[in-house]
C-alpha positions in Angstrom: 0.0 0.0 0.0 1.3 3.3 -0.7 1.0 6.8 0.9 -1.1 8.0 -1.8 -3.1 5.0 -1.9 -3.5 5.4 2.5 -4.6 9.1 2.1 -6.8 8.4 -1.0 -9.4 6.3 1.5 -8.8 8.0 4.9 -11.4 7.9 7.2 -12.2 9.5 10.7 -13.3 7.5 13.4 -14.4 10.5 15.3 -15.0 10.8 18.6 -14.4 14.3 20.6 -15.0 16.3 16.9 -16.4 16.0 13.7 -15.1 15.8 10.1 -17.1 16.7 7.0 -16.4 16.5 3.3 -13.6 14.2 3.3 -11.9 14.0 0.0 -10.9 11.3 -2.3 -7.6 12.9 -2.1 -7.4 12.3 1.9 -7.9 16.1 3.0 -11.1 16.9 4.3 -12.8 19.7 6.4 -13.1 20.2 10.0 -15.8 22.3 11.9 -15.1 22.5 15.5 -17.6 21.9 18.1 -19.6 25.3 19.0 -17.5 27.1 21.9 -14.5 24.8 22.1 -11.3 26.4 23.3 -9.7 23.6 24.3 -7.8 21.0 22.1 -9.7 18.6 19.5 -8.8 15.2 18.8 -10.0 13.3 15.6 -9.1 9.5 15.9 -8.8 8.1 12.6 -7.9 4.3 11.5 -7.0 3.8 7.2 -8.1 0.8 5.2 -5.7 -0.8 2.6 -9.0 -2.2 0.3 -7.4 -5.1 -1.1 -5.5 -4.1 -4.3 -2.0 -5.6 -2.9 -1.9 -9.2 -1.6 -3.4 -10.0 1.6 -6.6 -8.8 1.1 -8.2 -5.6 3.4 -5.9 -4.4 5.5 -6.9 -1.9 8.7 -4.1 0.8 10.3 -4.0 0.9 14.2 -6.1 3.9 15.4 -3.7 7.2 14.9 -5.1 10.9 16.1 -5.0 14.5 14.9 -4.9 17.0 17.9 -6.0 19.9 16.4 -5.3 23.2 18.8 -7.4 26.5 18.8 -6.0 30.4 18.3 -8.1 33.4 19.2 -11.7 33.6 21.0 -15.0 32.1 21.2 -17.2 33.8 18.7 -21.0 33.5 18.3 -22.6 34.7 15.2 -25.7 36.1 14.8 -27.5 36.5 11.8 -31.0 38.2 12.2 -31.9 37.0 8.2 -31.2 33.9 8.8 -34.5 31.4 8.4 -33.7 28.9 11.1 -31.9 29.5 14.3 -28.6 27.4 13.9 -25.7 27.1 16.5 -24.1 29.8 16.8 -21.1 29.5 14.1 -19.5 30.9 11.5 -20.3 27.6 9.1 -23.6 27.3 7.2 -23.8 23.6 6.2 -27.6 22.9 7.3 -30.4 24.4 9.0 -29.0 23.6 12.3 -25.5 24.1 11.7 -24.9 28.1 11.0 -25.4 31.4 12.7 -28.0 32.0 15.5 -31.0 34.1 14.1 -32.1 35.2 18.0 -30.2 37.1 20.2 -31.4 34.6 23.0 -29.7 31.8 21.6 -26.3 33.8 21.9 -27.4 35.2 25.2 -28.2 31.7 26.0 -24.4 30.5 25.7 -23.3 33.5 27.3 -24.7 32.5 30.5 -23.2 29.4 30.7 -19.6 29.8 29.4 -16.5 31.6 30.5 -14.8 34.7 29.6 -13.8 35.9 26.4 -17.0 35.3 24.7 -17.9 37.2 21.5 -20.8 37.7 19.9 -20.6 39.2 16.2 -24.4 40.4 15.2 -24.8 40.8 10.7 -26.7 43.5 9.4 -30.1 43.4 10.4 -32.2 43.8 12.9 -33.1 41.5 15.7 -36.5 40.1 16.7 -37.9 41.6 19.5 -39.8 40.2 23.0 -39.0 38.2 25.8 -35.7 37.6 26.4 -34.4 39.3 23.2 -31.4 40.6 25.1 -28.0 40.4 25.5 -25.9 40.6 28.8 -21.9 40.5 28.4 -21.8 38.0 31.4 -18.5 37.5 32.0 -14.9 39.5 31.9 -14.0 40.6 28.6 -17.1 39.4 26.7 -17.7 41.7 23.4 -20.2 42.2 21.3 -19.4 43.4 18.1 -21.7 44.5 15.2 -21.2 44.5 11.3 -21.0 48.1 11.7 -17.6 48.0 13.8 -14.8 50.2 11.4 -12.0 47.9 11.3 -9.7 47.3 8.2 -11.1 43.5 8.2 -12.6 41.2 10.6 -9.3 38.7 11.0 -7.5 42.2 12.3 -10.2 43.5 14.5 -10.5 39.9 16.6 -6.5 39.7 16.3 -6.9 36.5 14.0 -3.2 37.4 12.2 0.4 36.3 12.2 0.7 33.1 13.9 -3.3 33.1 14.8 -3.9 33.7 11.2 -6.8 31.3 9.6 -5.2 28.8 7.0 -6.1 29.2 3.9 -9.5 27.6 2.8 -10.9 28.7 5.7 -14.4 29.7 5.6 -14.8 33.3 4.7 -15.6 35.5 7.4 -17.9 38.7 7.7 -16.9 41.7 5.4 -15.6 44.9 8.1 -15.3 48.0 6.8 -12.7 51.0 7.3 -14.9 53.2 5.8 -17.0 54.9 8.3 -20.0 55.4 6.1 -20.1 52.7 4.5 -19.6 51.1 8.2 -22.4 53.0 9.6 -25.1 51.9 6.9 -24.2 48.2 7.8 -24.3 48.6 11.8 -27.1 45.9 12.6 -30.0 47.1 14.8 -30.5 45.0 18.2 -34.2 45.1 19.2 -33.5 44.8 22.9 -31.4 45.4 26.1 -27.4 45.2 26.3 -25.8 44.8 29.1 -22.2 45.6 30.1 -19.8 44.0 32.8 -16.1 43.9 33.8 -13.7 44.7 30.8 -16.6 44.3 27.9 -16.7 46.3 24.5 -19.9 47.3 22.6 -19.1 48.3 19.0 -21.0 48.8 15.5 -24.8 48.3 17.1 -27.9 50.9 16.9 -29.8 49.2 19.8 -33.2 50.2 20.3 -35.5 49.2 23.3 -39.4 50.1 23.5 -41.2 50.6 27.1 -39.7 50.8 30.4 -36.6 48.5 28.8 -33.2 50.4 29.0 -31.3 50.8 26.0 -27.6 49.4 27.0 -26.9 49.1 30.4 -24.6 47.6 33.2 -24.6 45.0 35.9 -21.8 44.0 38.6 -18.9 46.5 37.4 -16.5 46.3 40.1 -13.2 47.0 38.5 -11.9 47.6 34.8 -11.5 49.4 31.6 -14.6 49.1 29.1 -15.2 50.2 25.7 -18.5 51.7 23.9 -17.7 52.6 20.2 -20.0 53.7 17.0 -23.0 52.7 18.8 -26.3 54.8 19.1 -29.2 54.3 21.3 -33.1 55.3 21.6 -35.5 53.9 24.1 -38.9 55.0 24.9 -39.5 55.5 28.7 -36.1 53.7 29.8 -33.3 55.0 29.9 -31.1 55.4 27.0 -27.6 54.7 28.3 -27.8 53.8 31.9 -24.1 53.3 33.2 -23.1 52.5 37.4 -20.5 51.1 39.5 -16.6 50.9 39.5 -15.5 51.0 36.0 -13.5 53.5 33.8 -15.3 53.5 30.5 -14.8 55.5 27.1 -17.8 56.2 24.7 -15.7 56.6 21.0 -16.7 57.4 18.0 -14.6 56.5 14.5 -15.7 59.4 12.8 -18.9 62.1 14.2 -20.0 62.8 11.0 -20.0 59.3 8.9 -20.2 56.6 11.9 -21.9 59.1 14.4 -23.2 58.5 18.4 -26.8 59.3 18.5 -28.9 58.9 22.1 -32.4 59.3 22.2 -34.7 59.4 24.8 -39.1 59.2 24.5 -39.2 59.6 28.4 -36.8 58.5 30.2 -32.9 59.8 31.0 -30.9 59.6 27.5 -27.5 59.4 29.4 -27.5 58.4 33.3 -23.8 57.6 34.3 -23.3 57.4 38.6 -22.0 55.4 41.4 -18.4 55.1 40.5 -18.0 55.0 36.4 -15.3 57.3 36.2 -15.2 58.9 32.2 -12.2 57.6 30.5 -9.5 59.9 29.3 -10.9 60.0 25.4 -14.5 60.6 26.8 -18.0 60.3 25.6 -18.8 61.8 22.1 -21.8 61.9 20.7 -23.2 64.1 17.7 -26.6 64.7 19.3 -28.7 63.8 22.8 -32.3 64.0 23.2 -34.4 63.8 26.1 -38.2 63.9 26.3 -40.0 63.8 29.3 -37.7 62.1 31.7 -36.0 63.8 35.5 -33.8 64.5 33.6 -31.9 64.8 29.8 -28.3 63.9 31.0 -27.4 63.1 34.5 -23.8 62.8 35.3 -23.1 62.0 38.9 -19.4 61.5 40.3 -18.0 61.0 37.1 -14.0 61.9 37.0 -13.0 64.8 35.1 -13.2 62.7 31.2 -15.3 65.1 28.9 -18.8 64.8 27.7 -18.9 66.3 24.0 -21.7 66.6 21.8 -20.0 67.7 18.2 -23.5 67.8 16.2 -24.3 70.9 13.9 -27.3 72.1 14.7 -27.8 75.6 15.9 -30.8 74.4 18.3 -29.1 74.5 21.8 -30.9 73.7 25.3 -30.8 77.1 26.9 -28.9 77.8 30.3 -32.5 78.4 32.0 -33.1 74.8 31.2 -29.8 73.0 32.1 -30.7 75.2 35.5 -33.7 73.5 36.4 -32.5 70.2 36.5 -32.8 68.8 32.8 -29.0 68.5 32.9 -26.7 67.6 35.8 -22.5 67.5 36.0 -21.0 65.8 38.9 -17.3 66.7 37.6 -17.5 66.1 33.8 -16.3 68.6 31.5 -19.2 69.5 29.5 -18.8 70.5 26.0 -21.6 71.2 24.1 -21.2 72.3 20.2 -23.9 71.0 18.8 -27.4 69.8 19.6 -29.0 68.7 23.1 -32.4 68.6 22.9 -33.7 68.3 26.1 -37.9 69.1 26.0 -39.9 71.1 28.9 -42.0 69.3 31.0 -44.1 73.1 31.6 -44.4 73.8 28.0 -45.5 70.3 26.9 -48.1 71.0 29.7 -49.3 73.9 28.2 -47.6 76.3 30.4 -45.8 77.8 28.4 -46.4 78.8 24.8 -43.1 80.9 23.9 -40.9 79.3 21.1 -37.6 78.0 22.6 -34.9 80.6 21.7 -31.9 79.3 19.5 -28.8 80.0 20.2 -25.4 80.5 18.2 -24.0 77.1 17.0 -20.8 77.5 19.2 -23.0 78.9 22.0 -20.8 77.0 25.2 -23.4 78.5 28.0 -23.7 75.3 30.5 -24.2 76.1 34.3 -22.5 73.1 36.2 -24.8 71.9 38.2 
């Protein structure tokens, strides 16, 4: 029997993992199990089918240990037709990208750190349990809308980590920021942050009393929100508390721009212990209607809240003075457009046009 012959009718005798495809030629391909990050082992045994003398002749049982580079990522595909599990392959109805949010959250819950969870354009059914919560240290979630040069670079999948060729393709990323922006996939419920998580490339948007993104159990940490805009209707929009230092980035405020909007709750509530990162939060416009209060800042450090947008329409210092806008050591920077409605006027109370104000008007009493 000869080498070529051997590979020519290899066969896996799989146990841990699973082959598919395997080739006359002896290669085949290999999809992992969902959320491996340990070693895989195939056990395979090769069959000499009688052509030399002898008759059949059977190999002892040899393995292939296949080891995994870079982190557990879940896909999410909200056009998909049938909810797979969760990866990057698309073989058969059950085998593919997740089309429910649950299903990632789902694995979330159960697994350890480093979890990612890339979301394709789209947006995401809404209900019961359509949310997402980061549960564990340096969990990402990470939308087709994230500006990166490719999608191998942004999840560090180069150099010695690289795929090997043949690979299945991944996701297209974009550098461009509008083109980035129009593919930033639309999550129809809450997100919620923990220790050392990043939010990139999402519009989330939450109706009722549901917060837009949110956090739970920060007690120490660095995290990352970035090209991501929010509206909720009487939650809050961005609602942000305990000890973590966190930056809210944008790529670019006029192509991949931070928009919060609020129906009637707070649009940006950050207190008890986030501290604003050195590179801030940015965001082209806020808009508050009908909650306490527009933006609430309580204890926050001294990182800078700036709103870069172009509007000339400017909440007035009388308002930010009764208590639509509060600054518990932020640097406020306001160029552009805070909308922040008045509870008085939308009672009838008062029937005066709001005043505008220059676009570069900086008037903000600290509160």
């Amino acid at each position: 029997m000869t080498a070529l012959e051997a590979l020519a009718v290899l066969e896996a005798a799989v146990l841990e993992c699973k082959t598919r495809d395997i080739n006359t030629a002896g290669s085949f391909d290999f999809d992992p199990p969902p959320g491996i990050t340990a070693s895989c082992v195939l056990k395979y045994q090769v069959t000499d089918t009688g052509k030399g003398s002898g008759g059949n002749q059977t190999s002892a049982q040899a393995d292939i240990t296949i080891t995994f580079n870079g982190p557990v990522i879940w896909f999410v595909d909200p056009n998909r037709a049938t909810d797979g599990n969760g990866t990057l392959s698309d073989t058969s109805a059950a085998v593919g990208a997740f089309n429910k949010l649950s299903s990632a959250n789902a694995k979330l819950a159960t697994l350890g750190t480093n979890q990612k969870v890339f979301i394709y354009t789209g947006t995401t059914a809404s209900g019961a349990g359509e949310v997402l919560d980061l549960a564990a240290n340096s969990d990402w979630l990470v939308g087709q809308g994230t500006v990166a040069a490719s999608f191998d670079s942004f999840f560090g999948l180069t150099g010695g980590g690289a795929p090997p060729a043949g690979t299945v393709t991944r996701p297209t990323l974009n550098s461009n920021t509008s083109t980035a922006n129009g593919a930033r996939p639309t999550v129809s419920g809450t997100v919620t942050m923990r220790n050392v998580t990043q939010v990139t490339g999402v519009n989330i948007v939450t109706t009722g009393a549901s917060k837009g993104l949110a956090s739970a159990g920060f007690t120490s940490g660095t995290s990352l929100i970035k090209d991501v805009s929010v509206t909720s209707a009487t939650g809050n929009g961005v609602d942000l508390s305990g000890t973590q230092t966190i930056t809210y980035e944008t790529s670019d405020g006029t192509n991949s721009p931070n928009v919060l909007v609020s129906v009637g709750g707070i649009a940006l509530n950050v207190f008890s212990g986030v501290t604003i990162g050195a590179n801030g939060f940015t965001f082209k416009s806020i808009s508050a209607n009908g909650g306490t209060k527009g933006v609430s800042l309580n204890n926050t450090g001294s990182g800078p809240l700036t709103v870069t947008g172009t509007s000339t329409r400017f909440v007035s210092t009388r308002k930010l003075a009764a208590g639509r806008f509060s600054s518990g050591g932020a640097a406020a920077r306001f160029r552009g457009c805070v909308c922040v409605c008045d509870c008085a006027r939308r009672a009838g109370k008062e029937t005066k046009p709001r005043p505008k104000a220059r676009a570069n008007d900086r008037r903000v009493r600290r509160m």
